[in-house]
C-alpha positions as CSV (number, residue, x, y, z in Angstrom):
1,X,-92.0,-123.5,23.6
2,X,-93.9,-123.5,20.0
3,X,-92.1,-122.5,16.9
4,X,-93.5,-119.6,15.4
5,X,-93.0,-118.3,11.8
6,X,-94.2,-115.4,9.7
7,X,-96.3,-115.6,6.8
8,X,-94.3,-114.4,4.5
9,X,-91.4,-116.7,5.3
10,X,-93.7,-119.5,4.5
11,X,-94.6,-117.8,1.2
12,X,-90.8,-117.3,0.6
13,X,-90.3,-120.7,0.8
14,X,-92.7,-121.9,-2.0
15,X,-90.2,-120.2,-4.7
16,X,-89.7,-123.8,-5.7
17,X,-92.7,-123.9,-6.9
18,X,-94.4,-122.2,-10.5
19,X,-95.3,-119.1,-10.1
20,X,-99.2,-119.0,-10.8
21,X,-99.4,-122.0,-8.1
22,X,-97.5,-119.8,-5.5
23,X,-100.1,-117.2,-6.0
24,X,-102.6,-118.9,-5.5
25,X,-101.0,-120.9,-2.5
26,X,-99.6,-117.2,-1.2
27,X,-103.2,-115.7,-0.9
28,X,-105.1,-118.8,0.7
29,X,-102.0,-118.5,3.8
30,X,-102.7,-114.8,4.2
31,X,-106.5,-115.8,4.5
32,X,-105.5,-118.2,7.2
33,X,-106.7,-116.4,11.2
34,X,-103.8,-115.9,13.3
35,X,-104.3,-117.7,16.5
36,X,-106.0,-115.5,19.3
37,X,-106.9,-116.0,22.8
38,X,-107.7,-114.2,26.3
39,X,-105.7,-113.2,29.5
40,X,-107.4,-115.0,32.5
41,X,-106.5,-113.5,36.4
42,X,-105.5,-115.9,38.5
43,X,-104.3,-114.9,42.7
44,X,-102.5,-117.4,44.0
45,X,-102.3,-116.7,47.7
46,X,-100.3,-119.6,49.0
47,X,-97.4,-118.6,46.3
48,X,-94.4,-116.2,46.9
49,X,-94.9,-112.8,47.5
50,X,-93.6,-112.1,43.4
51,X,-95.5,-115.1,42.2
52,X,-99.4,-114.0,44.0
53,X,-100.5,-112.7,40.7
54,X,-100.9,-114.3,37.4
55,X,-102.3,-114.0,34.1
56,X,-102.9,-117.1,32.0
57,X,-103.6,-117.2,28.2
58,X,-106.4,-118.7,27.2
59,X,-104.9,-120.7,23.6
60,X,-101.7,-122.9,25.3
61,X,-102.0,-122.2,29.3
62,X,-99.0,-120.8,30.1
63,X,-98.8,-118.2,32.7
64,X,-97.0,-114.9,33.6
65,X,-96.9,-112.4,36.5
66,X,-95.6,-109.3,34.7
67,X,-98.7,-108.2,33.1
68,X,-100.7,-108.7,30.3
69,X,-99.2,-107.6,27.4
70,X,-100.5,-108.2,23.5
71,X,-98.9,-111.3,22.8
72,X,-98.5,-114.9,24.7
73,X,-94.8,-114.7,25.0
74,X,-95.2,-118.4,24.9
75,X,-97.5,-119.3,22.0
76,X,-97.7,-115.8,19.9
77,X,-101.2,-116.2,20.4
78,X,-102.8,-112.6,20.1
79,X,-104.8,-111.5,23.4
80,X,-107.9,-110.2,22.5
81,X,-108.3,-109.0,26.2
82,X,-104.2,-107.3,25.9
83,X,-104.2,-104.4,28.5
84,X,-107.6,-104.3,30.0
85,X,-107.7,-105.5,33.9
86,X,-110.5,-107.9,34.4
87,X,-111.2,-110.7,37.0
């Protein structure tokens, strides 16, 4: 699994440093994108009766077969796709 941390505990952390460089260093990492991607349907018909339907995200590959919900629960990537059934 992929460690994930918040922005601002990034920002936190540059309290070491002067104060007009962690401003200017604090405003370039809230410019940075958060990572997105896309649910893809997958059917699976040789797999077990729980396991036929899957959704795989687009940014690290991992699959799931509950759904598609607004985050990779593997990657944090945000799905741009998050609730809409497509095939």
């Amino acid at each position: 699994m992929n460690d994930l941390i918040s922005r601002q505990a990034v920002i936190d952390a540059l309290d070491i440093l002067p104060e007009d460089w962690k401003n200017v260093i604090a405003y370039k990492i809230e410019k940075i994108p958060a990572r997105t991607g896309t649910w893809t349907y997958e059917y699976d018909e040789n797999a077990p009766l729980f396991f036929k339907k899957r959704w795989r995200c687009s940014a690290c590959g991992d699959s799931n077969t509950y759904g598609m919900a607004d985050f990779c629960p593997d990657c944090g990537a945000r799905m741009e796709n998050a609730g809409k059934y497509e095939r």
